[in-house]
C-alpha positions as CSV (number, residue, x, y, z in Angstrom):
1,X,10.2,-0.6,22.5
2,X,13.2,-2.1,23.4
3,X,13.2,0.3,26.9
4,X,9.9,-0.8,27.8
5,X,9.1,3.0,28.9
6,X,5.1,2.9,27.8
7,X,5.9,6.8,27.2
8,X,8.6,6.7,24.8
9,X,6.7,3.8,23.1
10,X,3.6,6.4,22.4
11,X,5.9,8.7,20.9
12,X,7.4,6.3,18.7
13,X,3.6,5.1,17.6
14,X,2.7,8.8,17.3
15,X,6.0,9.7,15.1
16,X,7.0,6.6,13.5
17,X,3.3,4.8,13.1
18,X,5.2,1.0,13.7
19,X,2.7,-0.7,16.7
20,X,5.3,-2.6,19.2
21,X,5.5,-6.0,19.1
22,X,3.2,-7.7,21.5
23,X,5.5,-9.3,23.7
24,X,7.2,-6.3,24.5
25,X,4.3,-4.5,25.2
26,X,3.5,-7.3,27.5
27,X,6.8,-7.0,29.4
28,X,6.2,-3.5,29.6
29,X,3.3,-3.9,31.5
30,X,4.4,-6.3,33.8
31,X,7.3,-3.9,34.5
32,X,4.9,-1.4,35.6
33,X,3.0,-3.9,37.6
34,X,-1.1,-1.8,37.0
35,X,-3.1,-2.9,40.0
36,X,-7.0,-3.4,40.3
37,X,-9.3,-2.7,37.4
38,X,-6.5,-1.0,35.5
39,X,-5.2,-4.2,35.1
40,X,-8.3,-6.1,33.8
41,X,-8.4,-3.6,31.1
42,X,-5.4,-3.8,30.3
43,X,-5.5,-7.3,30.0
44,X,-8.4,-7.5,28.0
45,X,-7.2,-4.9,25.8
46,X,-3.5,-7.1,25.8
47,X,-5.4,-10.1,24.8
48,X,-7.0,-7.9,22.0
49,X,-3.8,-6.7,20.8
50,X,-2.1,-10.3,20.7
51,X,-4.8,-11.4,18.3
52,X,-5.1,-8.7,16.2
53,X,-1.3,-8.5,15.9
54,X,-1.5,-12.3,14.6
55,X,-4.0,-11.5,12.3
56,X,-2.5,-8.5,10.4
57,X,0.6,-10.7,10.5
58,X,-1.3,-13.6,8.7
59,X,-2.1,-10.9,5.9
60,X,1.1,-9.2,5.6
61,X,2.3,-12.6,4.9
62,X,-0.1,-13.5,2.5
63,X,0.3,-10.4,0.6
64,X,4.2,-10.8,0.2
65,X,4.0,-14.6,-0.7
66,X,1.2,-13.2,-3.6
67,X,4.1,-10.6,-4.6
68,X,6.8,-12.8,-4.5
69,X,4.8,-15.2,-6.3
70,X,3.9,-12.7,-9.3
């Protein structure tokens, strides 16, 4: 997601199935600059997206410290 093109990152979720990191899927979408009630959903749905992103990351990191412990 480093071209912040919201197309090319679909196809990379679609093919590759890695989500893009939340703060470059923010900068994307102040690149594109949505206007209206486009943009408070896509807010919301940012805001979403930032703390589910921190949550999966809590777990990941709890599983690998349980494997590295074992």
């Amino acid at each position: 997601m480093y071209h912040y093109d919201p197309e090319q990152a679909l196809t990379e979720l679609s093919e590759e199935h890695t989500l893009p990191n939340p703060v470059k899927l923010r900068d994307t979408v102040f690149r594109i600059h949505p206007q209206g009630k486009v943009a408070v959903d896509i807010n919301h749905n940012l805001q979403a997206y930032f703390k589910e992103w921190n949550t999966a990351a809590a777990r990941a990191r709890s599983i690998l410290e349980a494997l590295i412990k074992n």
